[in-house]
N, CA, C and O atoms as a DFTB+ gen file, in Angstrom:
460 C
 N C O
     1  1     -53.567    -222.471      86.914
     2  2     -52.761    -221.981      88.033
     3  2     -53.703    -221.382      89.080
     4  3     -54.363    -220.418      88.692
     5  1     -53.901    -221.847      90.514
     6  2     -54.256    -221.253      91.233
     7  2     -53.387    -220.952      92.399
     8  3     -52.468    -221.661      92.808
     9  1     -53.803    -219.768      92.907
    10  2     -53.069    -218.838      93.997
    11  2     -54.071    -218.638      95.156
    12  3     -55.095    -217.970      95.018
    13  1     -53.739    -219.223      96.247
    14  2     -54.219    -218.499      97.449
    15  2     -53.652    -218.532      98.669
    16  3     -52.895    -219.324      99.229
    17  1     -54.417    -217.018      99.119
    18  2     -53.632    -216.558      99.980
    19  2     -54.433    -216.712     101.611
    20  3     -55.661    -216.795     101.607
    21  1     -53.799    -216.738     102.759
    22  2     -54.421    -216.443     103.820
    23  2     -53.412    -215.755     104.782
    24  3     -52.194    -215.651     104.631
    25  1     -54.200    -215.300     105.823
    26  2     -53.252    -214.933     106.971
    27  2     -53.862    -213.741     107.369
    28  3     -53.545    -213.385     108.504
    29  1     -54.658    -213.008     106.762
    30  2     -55.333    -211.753     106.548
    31  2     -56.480    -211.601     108.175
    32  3     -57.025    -212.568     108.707
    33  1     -56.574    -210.275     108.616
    34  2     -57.391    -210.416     109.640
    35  2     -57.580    -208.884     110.263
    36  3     -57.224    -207.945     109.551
    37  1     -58.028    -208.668     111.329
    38  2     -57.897    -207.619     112.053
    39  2     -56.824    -207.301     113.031
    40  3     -56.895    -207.983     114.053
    41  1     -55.882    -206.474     112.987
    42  2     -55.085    -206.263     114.382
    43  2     -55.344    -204.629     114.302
    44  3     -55.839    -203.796     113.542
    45  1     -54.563    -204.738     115.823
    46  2     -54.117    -203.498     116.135
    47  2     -53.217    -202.450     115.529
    48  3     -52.246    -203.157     115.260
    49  1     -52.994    -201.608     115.257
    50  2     -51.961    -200.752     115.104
    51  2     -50.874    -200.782     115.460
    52  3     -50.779    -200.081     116.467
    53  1     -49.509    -201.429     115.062
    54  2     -47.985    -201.982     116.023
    55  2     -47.687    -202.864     115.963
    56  3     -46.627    -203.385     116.311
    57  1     -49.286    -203.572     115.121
    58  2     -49.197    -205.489     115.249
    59  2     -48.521    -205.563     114.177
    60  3     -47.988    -204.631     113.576
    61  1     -48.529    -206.993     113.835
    62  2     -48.018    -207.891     112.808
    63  2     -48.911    -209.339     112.472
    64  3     -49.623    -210.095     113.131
    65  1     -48.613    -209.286     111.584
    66  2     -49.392    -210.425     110.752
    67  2     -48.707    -211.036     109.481
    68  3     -47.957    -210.411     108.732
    69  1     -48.981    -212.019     109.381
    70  2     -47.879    -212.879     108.256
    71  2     -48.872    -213.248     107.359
    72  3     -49.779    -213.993     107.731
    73  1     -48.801    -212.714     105.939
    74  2     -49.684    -213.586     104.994
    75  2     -48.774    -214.421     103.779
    76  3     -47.744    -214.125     103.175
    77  1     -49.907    -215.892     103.732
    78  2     -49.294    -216.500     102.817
    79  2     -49.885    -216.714     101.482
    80  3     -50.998    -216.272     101.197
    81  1     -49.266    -217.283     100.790
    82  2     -50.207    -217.549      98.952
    83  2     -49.359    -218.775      98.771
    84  3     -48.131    -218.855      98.725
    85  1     -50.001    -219.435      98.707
    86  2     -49.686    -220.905      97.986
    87  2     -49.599    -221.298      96.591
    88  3     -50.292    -220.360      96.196
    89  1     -49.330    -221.881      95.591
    90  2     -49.493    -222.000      94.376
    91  2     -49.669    -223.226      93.467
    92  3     -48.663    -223.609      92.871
    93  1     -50.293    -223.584      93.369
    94  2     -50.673    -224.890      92.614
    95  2     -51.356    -224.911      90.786
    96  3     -51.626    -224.026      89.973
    97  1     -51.408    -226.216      90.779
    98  2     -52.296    -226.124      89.254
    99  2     -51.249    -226.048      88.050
   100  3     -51.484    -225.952      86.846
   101  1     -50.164    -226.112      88.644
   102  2     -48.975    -225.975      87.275
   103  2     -47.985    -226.952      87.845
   104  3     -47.959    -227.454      88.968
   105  1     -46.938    -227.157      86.518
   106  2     -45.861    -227.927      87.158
   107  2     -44.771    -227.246      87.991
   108  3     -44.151    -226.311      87.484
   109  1     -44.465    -227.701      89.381
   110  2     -43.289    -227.323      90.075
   111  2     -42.611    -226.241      89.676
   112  3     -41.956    -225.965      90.681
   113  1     -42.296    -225.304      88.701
   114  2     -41.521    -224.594      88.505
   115  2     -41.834    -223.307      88.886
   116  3     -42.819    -222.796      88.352
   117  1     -40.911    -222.379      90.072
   118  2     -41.040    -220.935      90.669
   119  2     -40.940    -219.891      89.512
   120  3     -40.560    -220.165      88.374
   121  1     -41.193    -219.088      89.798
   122  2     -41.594    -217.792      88.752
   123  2     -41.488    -216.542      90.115
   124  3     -41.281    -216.550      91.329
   125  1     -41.712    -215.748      89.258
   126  2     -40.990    -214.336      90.327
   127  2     -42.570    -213.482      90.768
   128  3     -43.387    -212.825      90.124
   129  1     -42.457    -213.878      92.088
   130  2     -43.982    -213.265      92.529
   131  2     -44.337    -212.230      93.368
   132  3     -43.418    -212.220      94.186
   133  1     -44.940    -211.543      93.602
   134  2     -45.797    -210.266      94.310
   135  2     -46.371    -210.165      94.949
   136  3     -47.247    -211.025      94.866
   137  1     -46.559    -209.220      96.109
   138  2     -47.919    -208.964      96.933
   139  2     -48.184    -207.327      95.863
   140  3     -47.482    -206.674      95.091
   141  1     -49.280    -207.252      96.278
   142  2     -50.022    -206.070      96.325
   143  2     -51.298    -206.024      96.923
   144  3     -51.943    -206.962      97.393
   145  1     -51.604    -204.775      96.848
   146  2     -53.217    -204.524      97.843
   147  2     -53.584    -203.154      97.510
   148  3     -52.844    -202.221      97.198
   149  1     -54.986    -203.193      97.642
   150  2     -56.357    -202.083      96.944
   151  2     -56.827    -201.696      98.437
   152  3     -57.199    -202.476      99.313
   153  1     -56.722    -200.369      98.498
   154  2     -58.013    -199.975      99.754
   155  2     -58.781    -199.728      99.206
   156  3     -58.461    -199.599      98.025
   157  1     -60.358    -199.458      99.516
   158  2     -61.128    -198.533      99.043
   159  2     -61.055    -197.270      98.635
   160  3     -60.736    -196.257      99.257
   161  1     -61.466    -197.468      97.243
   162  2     -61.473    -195.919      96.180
   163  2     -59.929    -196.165      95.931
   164  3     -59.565    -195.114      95.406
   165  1     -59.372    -196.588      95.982
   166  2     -57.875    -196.605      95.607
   167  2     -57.192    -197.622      94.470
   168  3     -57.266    -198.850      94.410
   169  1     -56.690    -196.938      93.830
   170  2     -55.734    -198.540      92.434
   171  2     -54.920    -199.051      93.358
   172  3     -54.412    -198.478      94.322
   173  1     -54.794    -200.518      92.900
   174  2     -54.022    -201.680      93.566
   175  2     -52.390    -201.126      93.081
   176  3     -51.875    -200.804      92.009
   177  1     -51.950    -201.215      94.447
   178  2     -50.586    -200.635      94.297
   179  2     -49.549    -201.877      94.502
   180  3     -50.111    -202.969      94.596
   181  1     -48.305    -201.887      94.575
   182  2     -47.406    -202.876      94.582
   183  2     -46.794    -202.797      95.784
   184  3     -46.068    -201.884      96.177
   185  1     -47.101    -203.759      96.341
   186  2     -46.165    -204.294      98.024
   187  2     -44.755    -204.220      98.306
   188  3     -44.005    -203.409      98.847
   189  1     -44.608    -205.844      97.510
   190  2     -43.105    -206.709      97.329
   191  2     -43.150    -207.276      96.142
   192  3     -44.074    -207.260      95.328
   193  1     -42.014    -207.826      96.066
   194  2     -41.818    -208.689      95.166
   195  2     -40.558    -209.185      95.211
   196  3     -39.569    -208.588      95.638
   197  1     -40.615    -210.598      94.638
   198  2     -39.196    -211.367      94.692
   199  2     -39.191    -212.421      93.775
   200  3     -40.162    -213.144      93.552
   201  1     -37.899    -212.524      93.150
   202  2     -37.140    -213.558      92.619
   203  2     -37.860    -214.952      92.430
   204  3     -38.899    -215.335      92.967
   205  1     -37.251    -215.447      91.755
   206  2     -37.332    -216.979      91.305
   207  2     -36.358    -217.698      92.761
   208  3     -36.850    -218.563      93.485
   209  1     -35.279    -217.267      92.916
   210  2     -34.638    -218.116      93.817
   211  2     -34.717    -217.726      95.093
   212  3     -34.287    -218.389      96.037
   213  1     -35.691    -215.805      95.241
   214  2     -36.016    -215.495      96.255
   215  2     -34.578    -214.858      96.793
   216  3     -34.493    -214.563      97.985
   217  1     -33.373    -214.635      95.843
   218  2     -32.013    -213.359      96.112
   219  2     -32.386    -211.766      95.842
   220  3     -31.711    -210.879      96.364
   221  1     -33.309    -211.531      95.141
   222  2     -34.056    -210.169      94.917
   223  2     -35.199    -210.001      95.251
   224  3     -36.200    -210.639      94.927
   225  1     -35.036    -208.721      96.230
   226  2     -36.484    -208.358      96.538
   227  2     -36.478    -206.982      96.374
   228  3     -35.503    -206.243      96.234
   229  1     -38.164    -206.589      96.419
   230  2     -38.121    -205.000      96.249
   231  2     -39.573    -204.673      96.964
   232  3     -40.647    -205.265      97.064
   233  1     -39.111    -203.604      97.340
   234  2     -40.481    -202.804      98.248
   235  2     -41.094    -201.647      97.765
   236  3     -40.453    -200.766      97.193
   237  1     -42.691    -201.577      98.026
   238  2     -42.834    -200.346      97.809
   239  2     -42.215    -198.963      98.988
   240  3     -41.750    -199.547      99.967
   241  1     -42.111    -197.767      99.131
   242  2     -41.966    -197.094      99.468
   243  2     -42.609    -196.954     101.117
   244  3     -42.173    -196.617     102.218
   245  1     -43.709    -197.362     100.623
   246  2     -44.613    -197.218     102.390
   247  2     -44.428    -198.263     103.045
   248  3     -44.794    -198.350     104.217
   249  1     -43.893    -199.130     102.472
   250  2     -43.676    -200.148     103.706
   251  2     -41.669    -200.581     103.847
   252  3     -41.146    -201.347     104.656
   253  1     -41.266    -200.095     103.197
   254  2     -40.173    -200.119     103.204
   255  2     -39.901    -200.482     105.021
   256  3     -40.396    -199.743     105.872
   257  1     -39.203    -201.498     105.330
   258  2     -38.649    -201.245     106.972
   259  2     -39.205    -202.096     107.717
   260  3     -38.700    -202.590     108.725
   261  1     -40.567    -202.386     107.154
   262  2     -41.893    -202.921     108.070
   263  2     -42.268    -204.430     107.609
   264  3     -42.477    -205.443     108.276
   265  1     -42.272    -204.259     106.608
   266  2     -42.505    -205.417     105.698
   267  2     -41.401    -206.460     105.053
   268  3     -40.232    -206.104     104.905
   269  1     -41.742    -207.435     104.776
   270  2     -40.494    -208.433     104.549
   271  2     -41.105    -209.248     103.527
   272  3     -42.329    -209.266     103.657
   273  1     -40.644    -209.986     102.475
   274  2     -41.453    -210.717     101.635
   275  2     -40.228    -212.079     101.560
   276  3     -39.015    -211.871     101.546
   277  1     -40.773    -213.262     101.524
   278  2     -39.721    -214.150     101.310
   279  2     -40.641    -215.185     100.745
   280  3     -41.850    -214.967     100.667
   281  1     -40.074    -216.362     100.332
   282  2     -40.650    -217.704      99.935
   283  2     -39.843    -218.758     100.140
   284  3     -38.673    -218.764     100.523
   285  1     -40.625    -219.739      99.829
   286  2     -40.205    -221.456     100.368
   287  2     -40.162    -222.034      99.116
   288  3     -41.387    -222.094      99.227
   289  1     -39.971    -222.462      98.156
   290  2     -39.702    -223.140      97.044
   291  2     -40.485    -224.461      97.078
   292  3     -41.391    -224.848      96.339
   293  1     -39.818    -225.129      98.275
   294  2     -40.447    -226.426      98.402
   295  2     -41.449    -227.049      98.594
   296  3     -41.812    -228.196      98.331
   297  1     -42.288    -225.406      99.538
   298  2     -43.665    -225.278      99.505
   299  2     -44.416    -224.862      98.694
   300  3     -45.632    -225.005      98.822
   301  1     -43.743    -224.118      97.450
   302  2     -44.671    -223.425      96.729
   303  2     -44.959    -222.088      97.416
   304  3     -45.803    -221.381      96.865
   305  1     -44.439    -221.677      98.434
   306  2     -45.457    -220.632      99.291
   307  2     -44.170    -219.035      98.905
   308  3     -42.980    -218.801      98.692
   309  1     -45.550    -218.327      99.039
   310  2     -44.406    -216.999      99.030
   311  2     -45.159    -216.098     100.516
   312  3     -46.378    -215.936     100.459
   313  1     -44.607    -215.697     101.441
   314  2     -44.852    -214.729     102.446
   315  2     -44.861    -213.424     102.328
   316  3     -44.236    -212.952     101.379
   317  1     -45.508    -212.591     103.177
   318  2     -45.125    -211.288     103.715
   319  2     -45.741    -211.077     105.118
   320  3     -46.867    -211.005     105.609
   321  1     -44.546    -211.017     105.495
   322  2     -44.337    -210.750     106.977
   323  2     -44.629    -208.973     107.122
   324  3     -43.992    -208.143     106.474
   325  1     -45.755    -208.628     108.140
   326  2     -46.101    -207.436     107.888
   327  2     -46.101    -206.968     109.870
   328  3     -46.782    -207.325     110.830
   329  1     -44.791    -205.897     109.642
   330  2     -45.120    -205.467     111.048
   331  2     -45.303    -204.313     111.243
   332  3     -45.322    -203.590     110.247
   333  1     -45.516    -203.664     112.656
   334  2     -45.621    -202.049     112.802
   335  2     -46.594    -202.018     112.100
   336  3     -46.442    -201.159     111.232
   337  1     -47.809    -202.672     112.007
   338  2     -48.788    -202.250     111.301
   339  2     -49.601    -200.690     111.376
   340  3     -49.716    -200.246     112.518
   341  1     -49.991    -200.101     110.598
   342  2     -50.459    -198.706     110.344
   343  2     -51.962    -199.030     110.123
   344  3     -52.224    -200.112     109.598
   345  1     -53.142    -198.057     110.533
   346  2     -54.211    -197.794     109.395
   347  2     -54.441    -197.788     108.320
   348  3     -55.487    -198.023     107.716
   349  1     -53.010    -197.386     107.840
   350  2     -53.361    -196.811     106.273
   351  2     -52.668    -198.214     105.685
   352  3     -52.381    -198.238     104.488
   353  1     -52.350    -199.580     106.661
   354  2     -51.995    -200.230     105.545
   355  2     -53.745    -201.037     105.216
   356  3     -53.819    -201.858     104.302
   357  1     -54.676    -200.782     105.824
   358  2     -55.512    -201.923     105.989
   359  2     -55.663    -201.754     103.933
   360  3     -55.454    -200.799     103.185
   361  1     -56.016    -202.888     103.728
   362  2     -56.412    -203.592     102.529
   363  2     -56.936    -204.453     102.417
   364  3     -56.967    -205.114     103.454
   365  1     -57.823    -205.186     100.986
   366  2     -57.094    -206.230      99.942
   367  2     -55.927    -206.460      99.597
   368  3     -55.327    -205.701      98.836
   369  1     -55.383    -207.579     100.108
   370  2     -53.955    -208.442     100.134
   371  2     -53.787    -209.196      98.947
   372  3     -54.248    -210.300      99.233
   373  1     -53.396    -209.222      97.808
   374  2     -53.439    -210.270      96.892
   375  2     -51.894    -210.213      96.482
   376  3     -51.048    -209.327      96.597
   377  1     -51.849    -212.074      95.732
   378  2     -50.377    -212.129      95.650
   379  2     -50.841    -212.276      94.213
   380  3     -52.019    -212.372      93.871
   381  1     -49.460    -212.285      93.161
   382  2     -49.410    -212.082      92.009
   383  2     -48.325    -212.997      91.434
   384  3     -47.312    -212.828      92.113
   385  1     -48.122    -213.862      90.502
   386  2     -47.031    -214.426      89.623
   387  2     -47.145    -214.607      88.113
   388  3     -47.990    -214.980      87.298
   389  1     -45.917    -214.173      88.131
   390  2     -45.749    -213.810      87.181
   391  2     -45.100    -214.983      85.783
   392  3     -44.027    -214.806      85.206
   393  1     -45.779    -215.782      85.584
   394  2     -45.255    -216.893      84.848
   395  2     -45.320    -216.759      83.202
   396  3     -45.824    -215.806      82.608
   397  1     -44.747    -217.832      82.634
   398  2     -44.125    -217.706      81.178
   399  2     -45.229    -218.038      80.432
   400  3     -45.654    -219.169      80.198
   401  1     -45.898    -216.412      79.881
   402  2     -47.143    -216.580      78.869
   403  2     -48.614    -216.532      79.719
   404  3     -49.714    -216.885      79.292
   405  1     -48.284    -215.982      81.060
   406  2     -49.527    -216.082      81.721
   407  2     -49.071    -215.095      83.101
   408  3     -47.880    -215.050      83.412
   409  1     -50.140    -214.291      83.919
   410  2     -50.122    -213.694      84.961
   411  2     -51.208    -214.037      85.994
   412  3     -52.258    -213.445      85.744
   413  1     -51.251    -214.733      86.958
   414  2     -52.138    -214.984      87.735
   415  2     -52.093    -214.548      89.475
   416  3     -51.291    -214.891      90.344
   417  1     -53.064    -213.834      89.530
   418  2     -53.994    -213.642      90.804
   419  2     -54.678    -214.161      91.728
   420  3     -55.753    -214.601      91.319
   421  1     -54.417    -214.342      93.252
   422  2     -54.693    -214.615      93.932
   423  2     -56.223    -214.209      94.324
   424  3     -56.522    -213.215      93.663
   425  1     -57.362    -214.650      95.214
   426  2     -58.682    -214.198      95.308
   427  2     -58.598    -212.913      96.228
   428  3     -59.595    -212.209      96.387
   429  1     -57.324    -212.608      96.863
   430  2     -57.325    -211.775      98.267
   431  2     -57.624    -212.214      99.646
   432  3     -58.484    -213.029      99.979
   433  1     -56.742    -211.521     100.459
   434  2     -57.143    -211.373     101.914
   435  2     -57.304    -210.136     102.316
   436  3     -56.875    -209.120     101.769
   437  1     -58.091    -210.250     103.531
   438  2     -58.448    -208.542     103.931
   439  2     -57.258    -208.751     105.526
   440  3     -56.922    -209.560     106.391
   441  1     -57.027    -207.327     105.024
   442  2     -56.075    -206.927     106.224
   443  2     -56.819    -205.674     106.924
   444  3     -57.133    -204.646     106.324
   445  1     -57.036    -205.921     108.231
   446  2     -57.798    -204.334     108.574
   447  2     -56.872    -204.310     109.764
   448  3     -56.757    -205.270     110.526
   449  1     -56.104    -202.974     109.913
   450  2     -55.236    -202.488     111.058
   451  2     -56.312    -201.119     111.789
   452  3     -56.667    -200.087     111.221
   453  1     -56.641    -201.584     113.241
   454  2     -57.366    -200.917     113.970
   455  2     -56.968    -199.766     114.723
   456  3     -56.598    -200.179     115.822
   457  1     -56.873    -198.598     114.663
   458  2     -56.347    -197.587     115.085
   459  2     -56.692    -197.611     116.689
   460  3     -56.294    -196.704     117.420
């Protein structure tokens, strides 16, 4: 199973940026997947996350409002739409799925929001 993600970059503070993770290396079948992200000196905390059919989602706390997580099935792809960007969101972006008998990780994207 491989996962990767892009979309990751520098903006401004207010901006927005959309990152994606693709998923390949297995057969067709969705599994219920994640963002999360690590700043420096910091444990990797939990973003989003959503569903198999993509009807449940859940946020962490700090981005609650700002952030949006969805997916495409047909693409394989899962999003997060990231706006009102902050400083404190800059990170490592990695997506996460969660499949039957296995958990796999994306390599990361860097998100840096410029004050």
């Amino acid at each position: 199973v491989q996962l990767v993600e892009s979309g990751g970059g520098l903006v401004q503070a207010g901006g927005s940026l959309r990152l994606s993770c693709v998923a390949s290396g297995r057969p067709s079948t969705n599994y219920a997947m994640g963002w999360f992200r690590q700043a420096p000196g910091k444990e990797r905390e939990s973003v989003a996350a959503i569903s198999r059919s993509g009807g449940s989602k859940n946020y962490g706390d700090s981005v609650k409002g700002r952030f949006t997580i969805s997916r495409d099935n047909a693409k394989e792809t899962v999003y997060l739409q990231m706006n009102s960007l902050k400083p404190e969101d800059t990170a490592v972006y990695y997506c996460k799925e969660n499949g039957v008998g296995y958990v796999a990780w994306g390599q990361g994207t860097q998100v840096t929001v410029d004050s």
